[in-house]
C-alpha positions as CSV (number, residue, x, y, z in Angstrom):
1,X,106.6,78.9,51.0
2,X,105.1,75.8,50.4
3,X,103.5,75.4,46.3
4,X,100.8,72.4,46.5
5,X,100.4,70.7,43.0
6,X,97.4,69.1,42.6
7,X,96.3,66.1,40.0
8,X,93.0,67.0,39.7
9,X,91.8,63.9,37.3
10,X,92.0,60.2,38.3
11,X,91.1,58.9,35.1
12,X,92.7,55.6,34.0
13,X,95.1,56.3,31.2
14,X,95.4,60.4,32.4
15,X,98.1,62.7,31.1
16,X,98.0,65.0,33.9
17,X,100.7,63.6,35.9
18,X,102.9,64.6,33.0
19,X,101.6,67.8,32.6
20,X,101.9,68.5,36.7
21,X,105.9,66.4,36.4
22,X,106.7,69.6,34.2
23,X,104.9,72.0,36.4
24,X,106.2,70.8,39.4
25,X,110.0,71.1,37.8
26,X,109.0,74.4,36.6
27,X,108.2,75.7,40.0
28,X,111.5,73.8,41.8
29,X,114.2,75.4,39.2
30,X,112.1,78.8,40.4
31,X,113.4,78.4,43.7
32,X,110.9,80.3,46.1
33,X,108.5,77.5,46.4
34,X,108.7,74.2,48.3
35,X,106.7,72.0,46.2
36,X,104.3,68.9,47.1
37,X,102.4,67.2,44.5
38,X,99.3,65.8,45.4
39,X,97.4,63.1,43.0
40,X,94.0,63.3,44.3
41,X,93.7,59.6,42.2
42,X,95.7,58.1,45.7
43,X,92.7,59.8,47.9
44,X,89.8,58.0,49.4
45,X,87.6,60.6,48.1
46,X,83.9,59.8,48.7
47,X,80.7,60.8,46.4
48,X,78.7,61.5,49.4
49,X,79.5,64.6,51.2
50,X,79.8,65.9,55.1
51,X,75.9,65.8,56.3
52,X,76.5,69.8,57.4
53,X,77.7,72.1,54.8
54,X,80.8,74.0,55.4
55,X,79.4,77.4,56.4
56,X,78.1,75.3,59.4
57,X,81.3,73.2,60.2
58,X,84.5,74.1,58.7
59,X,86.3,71.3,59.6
60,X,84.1,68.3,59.1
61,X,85.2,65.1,60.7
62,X,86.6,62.9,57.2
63,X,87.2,59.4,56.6
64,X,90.6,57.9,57.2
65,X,91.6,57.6,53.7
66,X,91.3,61.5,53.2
67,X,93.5,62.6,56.5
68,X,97.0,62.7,54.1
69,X,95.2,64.7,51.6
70,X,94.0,67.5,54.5
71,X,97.2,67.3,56.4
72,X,99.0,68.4,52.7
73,X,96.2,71.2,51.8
74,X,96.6,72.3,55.2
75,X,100.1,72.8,55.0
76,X,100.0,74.9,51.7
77,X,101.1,78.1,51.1
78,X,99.6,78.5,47.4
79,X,98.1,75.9,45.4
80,X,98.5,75.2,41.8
81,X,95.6,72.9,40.2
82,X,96.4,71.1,37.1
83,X,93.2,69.8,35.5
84,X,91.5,68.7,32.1
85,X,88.4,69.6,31.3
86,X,85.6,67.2,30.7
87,X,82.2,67.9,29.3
88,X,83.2,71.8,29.7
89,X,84.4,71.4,33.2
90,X,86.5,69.9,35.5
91,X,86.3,66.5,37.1
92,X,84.3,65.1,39.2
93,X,86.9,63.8,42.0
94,X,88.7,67.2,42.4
95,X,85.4,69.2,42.9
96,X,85.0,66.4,45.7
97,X,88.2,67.3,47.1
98,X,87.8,70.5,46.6
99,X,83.6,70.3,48.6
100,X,85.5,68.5,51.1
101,X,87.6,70.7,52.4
102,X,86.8,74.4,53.6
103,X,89.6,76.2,56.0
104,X,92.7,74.5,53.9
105,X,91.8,76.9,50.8
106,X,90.9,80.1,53.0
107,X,92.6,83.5,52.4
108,X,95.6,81.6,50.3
109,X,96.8,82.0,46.5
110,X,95.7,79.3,43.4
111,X,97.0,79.1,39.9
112,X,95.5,76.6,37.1
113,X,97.9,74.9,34.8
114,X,94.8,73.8,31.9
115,X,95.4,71.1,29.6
116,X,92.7,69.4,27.1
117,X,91.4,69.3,23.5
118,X,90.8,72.6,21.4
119,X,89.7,74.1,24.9
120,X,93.0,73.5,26.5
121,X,91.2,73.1,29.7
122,X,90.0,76.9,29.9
123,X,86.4,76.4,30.9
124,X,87.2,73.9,33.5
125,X,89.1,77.0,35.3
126,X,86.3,79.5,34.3
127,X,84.5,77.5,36.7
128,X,87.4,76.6,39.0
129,X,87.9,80.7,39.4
130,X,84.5,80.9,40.8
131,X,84.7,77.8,43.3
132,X,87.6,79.2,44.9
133,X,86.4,82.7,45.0
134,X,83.8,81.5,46.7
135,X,85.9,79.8,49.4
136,X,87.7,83.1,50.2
137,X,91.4,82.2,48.6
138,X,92.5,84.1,45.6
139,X,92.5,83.0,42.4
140,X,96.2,84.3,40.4
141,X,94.8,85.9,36.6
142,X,97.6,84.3,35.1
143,X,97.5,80.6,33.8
144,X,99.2,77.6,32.0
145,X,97.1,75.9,29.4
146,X,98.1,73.1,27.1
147,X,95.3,73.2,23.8
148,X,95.8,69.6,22.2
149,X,98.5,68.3,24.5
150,X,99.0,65.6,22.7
151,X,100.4,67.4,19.7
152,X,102.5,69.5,22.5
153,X,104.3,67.2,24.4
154,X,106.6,64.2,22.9
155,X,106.5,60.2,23.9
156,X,109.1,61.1,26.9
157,X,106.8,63.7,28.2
158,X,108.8,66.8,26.7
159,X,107.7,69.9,25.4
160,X,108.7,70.1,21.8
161,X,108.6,73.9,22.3
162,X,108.7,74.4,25.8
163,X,109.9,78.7,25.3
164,X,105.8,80.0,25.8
165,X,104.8,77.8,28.7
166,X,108.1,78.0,30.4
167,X,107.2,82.0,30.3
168,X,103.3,81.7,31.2
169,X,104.3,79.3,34.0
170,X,107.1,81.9,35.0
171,X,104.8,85.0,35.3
172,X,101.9,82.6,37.0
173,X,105.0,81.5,39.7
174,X,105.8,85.2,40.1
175,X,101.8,86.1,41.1
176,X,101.5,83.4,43.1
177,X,104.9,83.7,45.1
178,X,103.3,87.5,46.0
179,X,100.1,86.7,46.8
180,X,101.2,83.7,48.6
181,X,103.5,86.0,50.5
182,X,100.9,88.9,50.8
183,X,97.7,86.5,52.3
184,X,100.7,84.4,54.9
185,X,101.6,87.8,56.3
186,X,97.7,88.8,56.4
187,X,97.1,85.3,58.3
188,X,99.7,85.8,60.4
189,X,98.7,88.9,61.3
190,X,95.2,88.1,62.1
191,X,96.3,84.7,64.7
């Protein structure tokens, strides 16, 4: 099955290509998951959206710069979306990705690796639960989240005490890897 792992901030200076590096190598040494990670921050990802909404065309026509980014959703199995949260939710350029797109997320699993402040990153998926509901693919319950990251991880990008997300990461892999399997064989079925 094929795991998408998605950057969700493009912030200058971000730490969430760290955070998705130990995600990503969490969900390899797992072994079930073919694993693509996507940093939306290399997308052309405009603020202006398709002129017809998605319940009206799917599949809008999108500019050039986006076609990698829809070939990869496409492609996925599952998704995993690793986000901050900023102002109490998540960032601007992965709910763009996210508007832009409407078939890639149907019937398929997502997990939320969190990462922030005091919060770490837990109302950005609150609300991230309720986009993709909304687009008919299945949000996992279990989740990674990283409060105060920066006392968490060292200068190399380490966990200093990596025991309790390793095992939140584990059980998150195992729910997605059944889902995943569950809504592939429910697609298949329905083609």
């Amino acid at each position: 099955m094929k795991l998408a792992v998605i950057i969700g901030s493009v912030r200058e200076g971000r730490f969430g290509p760290t955070v998705a590096a130990w995600f990503a190598e969490r969900a390899l040494a797992d072994g079930r998951f073919e694993v693509d990670v996507i940093d939306l921050a290399e997308a052309e990802l405009p603020n202006a959206l398709p002129a017809m909404p998605p319940a009206l065309e799917p599949d809008p026509p999108r500019p050039a710069g986006m076609r990698d980014l829809s070939d990869r959703l496409d492609a996925a199995d599952a998704f995993v979306i690793v986000t901050p949260d900023y102002n109490r939710s998540y960032p601007a350029a992965l709910k763009s990705a996210i508007d832009w797109h409407f078939t890639q997320w149907d019937a398929k699993a997502v997990g939320f690796v969190g990462y922030s402040g005091a919060t770490g990153g837990l109302p950005a998926i609150e609300h991230l639960r309720a986009v993709f509901t909304e687009l008919n693919a299945h949000p996992v319950r279990d989740y990674v989240t990283f409060p105060r990251y920066y006392l968490l991880f060292d200068d190399q990008g380490e966990l200093r005490e990596p025991e309790e997300p390793a095992a939140a990461a584990t059980a998150m892999l195992d729910q997605l890897h059944w889902w995943a399997g569950a809504l592939v064989a429910a697609r298949c079925g329905t083609r």
